[in-house]
N, C-alpha and C positions, 0 to 999 in steps of 0.2 A: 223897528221900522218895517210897515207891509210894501214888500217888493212884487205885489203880487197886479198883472196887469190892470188896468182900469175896462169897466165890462164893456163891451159891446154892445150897442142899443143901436135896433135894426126899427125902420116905420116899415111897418105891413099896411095892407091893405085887401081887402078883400075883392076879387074881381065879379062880377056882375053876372058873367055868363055861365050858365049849369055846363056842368064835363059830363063826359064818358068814358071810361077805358075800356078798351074793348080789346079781346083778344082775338087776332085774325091765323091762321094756317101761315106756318111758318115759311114758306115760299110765297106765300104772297104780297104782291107788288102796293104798294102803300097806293090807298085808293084815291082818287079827287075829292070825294066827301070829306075827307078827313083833314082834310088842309082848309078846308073854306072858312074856319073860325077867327075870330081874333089871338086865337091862343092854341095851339096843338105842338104834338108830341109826337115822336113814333122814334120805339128800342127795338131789334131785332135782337132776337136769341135764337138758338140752335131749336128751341122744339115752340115758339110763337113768333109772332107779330103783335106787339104791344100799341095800343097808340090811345091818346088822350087826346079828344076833340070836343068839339061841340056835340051837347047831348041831341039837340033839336036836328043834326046831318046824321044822324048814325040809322042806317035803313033798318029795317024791323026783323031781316033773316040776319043779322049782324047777333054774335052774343056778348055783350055788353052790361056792368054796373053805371046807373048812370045817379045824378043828383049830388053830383063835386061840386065842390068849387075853388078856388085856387088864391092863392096868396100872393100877390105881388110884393117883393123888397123893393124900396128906395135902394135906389144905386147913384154911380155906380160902388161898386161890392168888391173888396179886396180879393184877389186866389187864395191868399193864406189863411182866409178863414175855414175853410171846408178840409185845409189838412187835419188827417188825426191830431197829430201834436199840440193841433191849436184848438183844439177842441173844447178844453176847457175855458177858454177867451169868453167864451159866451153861456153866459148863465139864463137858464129856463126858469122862469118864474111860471108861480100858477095862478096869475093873474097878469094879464094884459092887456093893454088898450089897442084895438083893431078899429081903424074907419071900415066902416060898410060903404 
């Protein structure tokens, strides 16, 4: 008898708007461009300023990868999925059905 959980099946979705991640000077105060998207980000760390916004706000002396785009999950989304432990719950297949 398989005791083994039943998989996880997550709807993605692909979002619309191109990103940027951009790395800013680690004292630097998170800018107003960087929040105007539908969608943004910002991690400090001890030697940056991370942030994921819209690619179209990011000014041009900014140094930034831009041409993301981001994955939306259908939620809401348990905590207990993103433990290690449960890690295995959710099988990667290499094929998958994404709405655009």
């Amino acid at each position: 008898m398989d005791t083994s959980p039943a998989p996880v099946t997550l709807d993605l979705t692909i979002l619309a708007q191109r990103l940027a991640v951009c790395r800013l000077d680690p004292g630097e105060a998170l800018p107003a461009w960087a929040t105007r998207g539908e969608l943004w980000s910002a991690t400090r760390a001890a030697d940056e300023l991370s942030v994921v916004c819209a690619e179209a706000d990011v000014p041009a002396h900014v140094r930034y990868e831009g041409g993301w785009r981001a994955l939306k999950v259908a939620g809401p989304l348990d905590f207990a999925l993103g433990r290690p432990e449960n890690a295995g719950d959710i099988a990667v297949e290499q094929r998958a059905e994404i709405r655009q």
